[in-house]
C-alpha positions in Angstrom: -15.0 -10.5 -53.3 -13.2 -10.5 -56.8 -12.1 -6.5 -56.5 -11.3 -6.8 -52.7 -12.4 -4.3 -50.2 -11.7 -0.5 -49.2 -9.2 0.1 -46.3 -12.5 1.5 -44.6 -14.5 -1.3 -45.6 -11.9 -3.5 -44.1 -11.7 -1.5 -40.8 -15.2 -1.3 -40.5 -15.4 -5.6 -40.9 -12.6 -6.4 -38.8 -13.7 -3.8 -36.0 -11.0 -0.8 -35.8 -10.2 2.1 -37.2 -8.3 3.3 -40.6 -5.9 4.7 -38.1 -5.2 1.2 -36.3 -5.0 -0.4 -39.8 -2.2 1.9 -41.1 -0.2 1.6 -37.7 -0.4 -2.3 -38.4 0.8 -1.6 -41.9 3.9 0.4 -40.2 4.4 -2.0 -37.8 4.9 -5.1 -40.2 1.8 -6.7 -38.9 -0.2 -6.6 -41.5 1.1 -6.2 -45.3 -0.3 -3.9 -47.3 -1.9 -4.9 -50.2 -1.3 -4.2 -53.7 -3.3 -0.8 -55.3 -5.6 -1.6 -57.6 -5.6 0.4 -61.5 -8.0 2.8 -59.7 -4.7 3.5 -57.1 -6.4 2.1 -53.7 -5.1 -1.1 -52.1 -7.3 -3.3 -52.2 -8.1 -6.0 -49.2 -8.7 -9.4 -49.9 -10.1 -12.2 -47.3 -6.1 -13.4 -46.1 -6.1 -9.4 -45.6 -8.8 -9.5 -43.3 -7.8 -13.3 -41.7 -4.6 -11.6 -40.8 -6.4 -8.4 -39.2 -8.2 -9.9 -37.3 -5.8 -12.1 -35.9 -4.0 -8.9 -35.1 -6.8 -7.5 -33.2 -7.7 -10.2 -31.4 -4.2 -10.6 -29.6 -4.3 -7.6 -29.2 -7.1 -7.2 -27.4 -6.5 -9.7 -25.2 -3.2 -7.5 -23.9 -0.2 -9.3 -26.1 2.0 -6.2 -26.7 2.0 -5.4 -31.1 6.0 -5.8 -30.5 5.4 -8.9 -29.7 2.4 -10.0 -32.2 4.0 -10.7 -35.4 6.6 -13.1 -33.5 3.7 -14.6 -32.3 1.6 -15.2 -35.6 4.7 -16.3 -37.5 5.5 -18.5 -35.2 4.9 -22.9 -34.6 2.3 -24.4 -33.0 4.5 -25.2 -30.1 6.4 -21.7 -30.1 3.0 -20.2 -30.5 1.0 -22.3 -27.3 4.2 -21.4 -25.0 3.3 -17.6 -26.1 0.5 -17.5 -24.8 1.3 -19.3 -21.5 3.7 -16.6 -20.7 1.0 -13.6 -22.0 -1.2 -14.9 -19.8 1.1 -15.5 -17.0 1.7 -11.5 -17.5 -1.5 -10.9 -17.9 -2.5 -12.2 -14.2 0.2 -10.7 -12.8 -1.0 -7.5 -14.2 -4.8 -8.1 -12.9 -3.0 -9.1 -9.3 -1.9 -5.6 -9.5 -5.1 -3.7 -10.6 -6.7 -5.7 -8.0 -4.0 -4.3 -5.3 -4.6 -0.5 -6.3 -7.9 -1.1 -6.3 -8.3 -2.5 -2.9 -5.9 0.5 -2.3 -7.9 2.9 -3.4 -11.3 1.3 -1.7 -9.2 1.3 1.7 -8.4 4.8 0.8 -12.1 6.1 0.7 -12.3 4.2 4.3 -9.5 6.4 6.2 -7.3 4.9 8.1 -7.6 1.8 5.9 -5.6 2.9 3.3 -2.2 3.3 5.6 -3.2 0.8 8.5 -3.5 -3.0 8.5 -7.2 -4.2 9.7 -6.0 -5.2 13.1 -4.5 -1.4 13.9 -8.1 -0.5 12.8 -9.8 -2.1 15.0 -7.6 -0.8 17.7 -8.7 2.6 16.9 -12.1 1.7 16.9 -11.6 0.1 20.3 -9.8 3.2 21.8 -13.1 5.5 20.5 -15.4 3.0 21.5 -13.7 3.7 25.6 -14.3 7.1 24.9 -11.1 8.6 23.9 -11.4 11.9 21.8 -11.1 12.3 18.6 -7.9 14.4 19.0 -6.1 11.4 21.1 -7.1 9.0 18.5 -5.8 11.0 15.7 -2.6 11.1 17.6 -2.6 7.0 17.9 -3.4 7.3 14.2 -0.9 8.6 13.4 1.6 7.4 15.9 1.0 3.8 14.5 1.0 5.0 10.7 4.6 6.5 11.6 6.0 3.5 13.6 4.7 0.7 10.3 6.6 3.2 8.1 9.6 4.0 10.6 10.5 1.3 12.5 8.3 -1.6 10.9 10.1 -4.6 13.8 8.2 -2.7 16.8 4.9 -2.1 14.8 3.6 -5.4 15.7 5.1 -5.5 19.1 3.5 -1.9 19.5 0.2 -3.3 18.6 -0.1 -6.1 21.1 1.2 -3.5 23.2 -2.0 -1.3 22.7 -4.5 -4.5 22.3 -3.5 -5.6 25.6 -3.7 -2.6 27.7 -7.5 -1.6 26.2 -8.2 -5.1 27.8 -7.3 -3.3 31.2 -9.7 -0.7 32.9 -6.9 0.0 35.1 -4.7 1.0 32.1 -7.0 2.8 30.3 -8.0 5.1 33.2 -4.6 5.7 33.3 -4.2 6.9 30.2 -7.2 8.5 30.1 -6.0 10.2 33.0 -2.6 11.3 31.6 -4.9 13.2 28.8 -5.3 15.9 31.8 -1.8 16.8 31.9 -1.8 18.5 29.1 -3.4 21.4 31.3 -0.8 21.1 33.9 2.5 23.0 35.0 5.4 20.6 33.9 6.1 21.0 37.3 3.5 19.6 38.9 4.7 16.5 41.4 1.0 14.6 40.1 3.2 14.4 36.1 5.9 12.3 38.6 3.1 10.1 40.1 1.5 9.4 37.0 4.5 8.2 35.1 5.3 5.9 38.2 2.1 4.4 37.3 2.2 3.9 34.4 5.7 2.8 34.4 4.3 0.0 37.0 1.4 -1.2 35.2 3.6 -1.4 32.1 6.4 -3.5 33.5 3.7 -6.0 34.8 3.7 -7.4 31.6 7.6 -7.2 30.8 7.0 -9.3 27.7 5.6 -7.0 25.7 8.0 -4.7 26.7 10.4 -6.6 24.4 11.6 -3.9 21.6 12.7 -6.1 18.3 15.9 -4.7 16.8 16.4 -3.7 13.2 19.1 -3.9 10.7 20.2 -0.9 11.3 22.4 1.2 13.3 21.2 1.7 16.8 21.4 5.8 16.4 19.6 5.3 13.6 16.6 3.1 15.3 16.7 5.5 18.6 16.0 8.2 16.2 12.8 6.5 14.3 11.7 4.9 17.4 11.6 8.7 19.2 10.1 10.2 16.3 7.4 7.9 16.9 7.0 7.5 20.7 7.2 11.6 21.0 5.0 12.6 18.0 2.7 15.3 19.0 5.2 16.6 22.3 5.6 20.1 20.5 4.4 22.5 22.5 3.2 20.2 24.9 5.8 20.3 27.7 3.8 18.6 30.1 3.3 15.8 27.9 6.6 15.4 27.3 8.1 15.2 30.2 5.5 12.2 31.3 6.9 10.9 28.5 9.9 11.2 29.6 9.7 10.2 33.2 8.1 6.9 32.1 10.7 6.1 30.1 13.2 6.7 32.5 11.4 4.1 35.1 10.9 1.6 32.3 14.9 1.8 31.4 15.8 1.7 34.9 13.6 -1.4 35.3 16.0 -2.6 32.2 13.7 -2.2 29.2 15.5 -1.3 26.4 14.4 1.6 25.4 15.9 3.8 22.7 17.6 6.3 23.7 17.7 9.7 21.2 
């Protein structure tokens, strides 16, 4: 290879384009050779040793800022490079690997914004034969209270786990579904809530409300956010709500006021 090759023959050995080749040049990655009497540069086999180097690092995700350092650099200096490149490297598959767990959770609902276990409480609650509409609501309750107030989400899902163990407490609940279609008024919402309130408070353990670093009207205003999403419009509702708190804070539960 006495005359040396083309910049095209070169790009075409080594595996890139012209385009890459020149950006090398500009970058100091690669120098560029001497023109021939004919006024094209001519590539010899150093040329090409070098281009490849290039390429290769590069393709294996070492940053081109970073590649001439690299090359330039001692056996030692160069081994050490590569340790921290690949440490980077791994750190950047760890993430890839997140998103794209995110994303697969993402096509499967409630998987995307819900740990496994709150899943499977949702399952549970339409395998009882809750509506769709409640279990929206739970949904969504649970996706607010892991963003909101994080300390009680766990507490809040024990909560939930242990009552759908309970055919008492789930035809309770099932039952306060029906209020919806009654007069706020009616003495049954008063009953209900006393109910409730009782088979609550029979566990007062997982009544226990973990506090947050924050300021307490701060957490009473997350924590009712959460425990009266869905109460517009539905007066009834809320004032269950309401009443069952009231029993549960007389009883000495801490519950949030807002």
């Amino acid at each position: 290879m006495t005359e040396g090759l083309t910049i095209g023959q070169a790009a075409a050995f080594v595996g890139v384009t012209i385009k890459t080749v020149r950006h090398y040049h500009r970058l100091g990655l690669v120098a560029e050779p001497d023109r021939d009497g004919s006024g094209y540069r001519r590539y010899a086999s150093a040329d090409l040793l070098r281009l490849v180097q290039v390429r290769t690092l590069a393709g294996a995700g070492v940053p081109l800022a970073e590649i001439g350092e690299l090359l330039d650099a001692d056996p030692e200096r160069f081994a050490a490079a590569l340790d921290d490149v690949h440490r980077r490297l791994t750190e950047q598959v760890e993430d890839l690997l997140a998103r794209r767990d995110t994303l697969h959770r993402l096509a499967h609902g409630d998987r995307a914004l819900l740990p496994d276990r709150a899943c499977a409480v949702l399952d549970r609650l339409a395998a009882l034969g809750f509506g769709p509409d409640y279990v929206a609501a739970q949904r969504e309750a649970l996706v607010l209270a892991r963003a909101l107030v994080p300390e009680v989400f766990e507490a809040f899902l024990a909560r939930l786990e242990h009552g759908l163990e309970d055919p008492e407490f789930v035809a309770l609940t099932q039952r306060s579904l029906e209020v919806m279609s009654w007069d706020p008024g009616d003495p049954r919402i008063e009953e209900l809530a006393s109910a409730l309130a009782a088979k609550l408070l029979a566990d007062r353990s997982l009544l226990e409300i973990p506090t947050g670093p924050r300021r307490p009207s701060d957490t009473s205003a997350r924590y009712g956010v959460v425990n009266h999403h869905r109460e517009d419009g539905e007066s009834s509702i809320a004032r269950l709500n309401t009443l069952v708190e009231g029993h549960l804070r007389a009883a000495g539960i801490g519950i949030p006021r807002q």
